[in-house]
Structure formats: C-alpha cells, structure tokens
C-alpha positions as CSV (number, residue, x, y, z in Angstrom):
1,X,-111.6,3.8,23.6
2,X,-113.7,4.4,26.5
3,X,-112.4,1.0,28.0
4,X,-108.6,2.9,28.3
5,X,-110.6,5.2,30.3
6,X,-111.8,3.4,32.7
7,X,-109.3,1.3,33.7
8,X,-108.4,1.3,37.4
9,X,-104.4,2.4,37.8
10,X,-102.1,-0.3,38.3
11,X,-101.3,-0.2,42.2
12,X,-97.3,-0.9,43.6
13,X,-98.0,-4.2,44.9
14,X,-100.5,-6.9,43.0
15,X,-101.2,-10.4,43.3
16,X,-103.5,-13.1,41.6
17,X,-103.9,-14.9,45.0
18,X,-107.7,-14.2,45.9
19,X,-106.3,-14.6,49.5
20,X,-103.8,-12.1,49.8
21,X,-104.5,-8.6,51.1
22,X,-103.0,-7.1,47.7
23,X,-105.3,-8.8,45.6
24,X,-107.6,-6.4,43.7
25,X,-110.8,-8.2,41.3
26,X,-111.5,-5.0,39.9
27,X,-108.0,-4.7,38.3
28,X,-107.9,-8.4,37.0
29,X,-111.2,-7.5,35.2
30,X,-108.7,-6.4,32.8
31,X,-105.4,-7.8,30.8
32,X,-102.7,-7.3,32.8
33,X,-99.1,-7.7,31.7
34,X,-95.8,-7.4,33.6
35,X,-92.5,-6.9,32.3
36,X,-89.4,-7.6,34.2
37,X,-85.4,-5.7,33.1
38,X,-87.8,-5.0,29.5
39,X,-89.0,-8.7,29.1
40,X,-92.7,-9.5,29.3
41,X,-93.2,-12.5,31.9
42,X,-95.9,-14.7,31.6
43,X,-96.0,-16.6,34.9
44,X,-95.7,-13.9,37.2
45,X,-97.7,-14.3,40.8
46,X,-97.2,-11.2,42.3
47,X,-95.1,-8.3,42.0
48,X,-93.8,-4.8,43.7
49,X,-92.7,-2.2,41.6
50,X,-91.2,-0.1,44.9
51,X,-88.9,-3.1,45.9
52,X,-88.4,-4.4,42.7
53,X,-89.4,-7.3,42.9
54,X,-91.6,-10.3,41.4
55,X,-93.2,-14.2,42.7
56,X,-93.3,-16.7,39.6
57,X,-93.8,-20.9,40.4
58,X,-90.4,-22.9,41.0
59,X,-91.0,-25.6,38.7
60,X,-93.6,-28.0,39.7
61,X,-92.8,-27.7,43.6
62,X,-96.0,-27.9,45.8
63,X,-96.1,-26.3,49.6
64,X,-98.0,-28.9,51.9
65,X,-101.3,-26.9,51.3
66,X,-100.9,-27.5,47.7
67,X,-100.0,-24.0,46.5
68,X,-96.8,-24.0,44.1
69,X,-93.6,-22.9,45.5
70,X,-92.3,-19.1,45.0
71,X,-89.2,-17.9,44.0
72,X,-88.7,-14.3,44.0
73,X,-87.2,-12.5,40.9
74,X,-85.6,-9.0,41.3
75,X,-85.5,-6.5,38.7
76,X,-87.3,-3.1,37.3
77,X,-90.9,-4.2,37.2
78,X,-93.1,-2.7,35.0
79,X,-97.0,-3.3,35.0
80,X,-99.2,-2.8,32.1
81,X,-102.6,-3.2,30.4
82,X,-102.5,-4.8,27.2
C-alpha cells in the first residue's frame, strides 16, 4: 500500500526514449499502462494526453539510425499505474 503512495504523478507528455527531453526514469520505476479511446495499448512509445495523441512502431520500419519508424495515433489518452 505504501508503494500507491509514492508513486510520482503521471506527467502530460512521457516517453520511453532515454534521449528525449520528456523522458522521466523515476516514473518508469514503475508499471505504467496507457490506454487509448478505452483500449489498453501495449506498444505505445510516447504519448500526450493535452493533444491527444500517442507514438507506437510502424511495423518493422527502421529510420537510418536504426530506431523504428513512428506513426502517431490520436485519441483520448489515458495513463495509468497498474
């Protein structure tokens, strides 16, 4: 119970890239889950919850640094811990 506690609150803007400025390791210490129009998505990047918004992989699709392609989804993003 203490865990719920403790939890940092889920910011507007997240992402999993260690690179980008809206990465946060403190949050990702923890589950986090994202659902999208009331479905839970499992391959979500990053998301916005102000602009509605989230990043998934297009298929296997590689940039010429290596990083997969992006296709942004829009829809009522909600974050969660699970």
């Amino acid at each position: 119970m203490n865990d719920i506690q403790n939890r940092p609150p889920l910011p507007d803007r997240l992402s999993v890239d260690p690179r980008s400025p809206y990465y946060s390791a403190a949050i990702f210490e923890h589950d986090v889950g994202i659902k999208l129009n009331d479905k839970e998505r499992f391959e979500v990047e990053e998301y916005c919850i102000s602009e509605g918004w989230i990043k998934i992989p297009a298929g296997k699709a590689l940039d010429r640094k290596g990083n997969p392609l992006m296709t942004k989804v829009k829809g009522m993003v909600e974050p969660f811990y699970r």
